[in-house]
C-alpha positions, 0 to 999 in steps of 0.5 A: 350335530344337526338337531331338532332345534336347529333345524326349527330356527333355520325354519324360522330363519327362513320365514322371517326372511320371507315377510322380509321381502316387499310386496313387488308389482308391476304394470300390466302394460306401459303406453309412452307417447309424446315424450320430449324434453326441452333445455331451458338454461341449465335443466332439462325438462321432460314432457312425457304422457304415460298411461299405465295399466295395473293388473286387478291385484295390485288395483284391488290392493291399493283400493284396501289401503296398500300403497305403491311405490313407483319408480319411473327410469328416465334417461335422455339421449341426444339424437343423431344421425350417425354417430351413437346417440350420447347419454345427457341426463338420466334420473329415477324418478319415485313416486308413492300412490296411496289411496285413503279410504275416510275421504277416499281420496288419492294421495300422490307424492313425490319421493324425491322432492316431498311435494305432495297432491291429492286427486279424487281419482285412480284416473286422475292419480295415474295422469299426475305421475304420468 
């Protein structure tokens, strides 16, 4: 029997699940230029150039104190010329972006390693990750 009081539970169900769900953003747009990667011993290195573009949202929310997570999927392929190009490596790299409003400063950490920087600029926050 369907009552009343299931019926505000399930509603109540449902909003829970609702402010359950992270606040997800993504770039406006991407640029990628000069990417490249060396073999030195045993590791990869990636050089790459990213220029990211925020909607004015997601800049307005980091601004108020919300940090982003963000997630950047590299995957690195060996050319040639014929054949498909194989896969060699491929990671996600994680970063969190946090903006401290006392000393308005830029908190940028790297998820994966722990490692930590801080830059007095968005702009300056944007060319570390990328």
């Amino acid at each position: 029997m369907y009552s009343a009081m299931s019926r505000l539970n399930t509603q109540k169900l449902v909003l829970a699940f609702c402010l359950l769900i992270p606040f997800i953003a993504q770039a406006r747009g991407i640029n990628i230029e000069n990417a490249n990667s060396v073999l030195q011993g045993s590791s990869y290195y990636l050089k790459a150039e990213i220029d990211f573009e925020f909607d004015d949202e997601v800049i307005d929310a980091l601004e108020h104190g919300v940090a982003l997570n963000i997630d950047i999927f590299v995957e690195i392929r060996r050319q040639r010329k014929w054949l498909r190009d194989p896969l060699v490596k491929e990671v996600l790299l994680t970063y969190k972006l946090e903006h401290h409003l006392l000393s308005n400063n830029y908190l940028i950490t790297e998820l994966t390693s722990g490692r930590r920087s801080q830059v007095f600029s968005l702009n300056d926050a944007i060319r570390l990750i990328g």
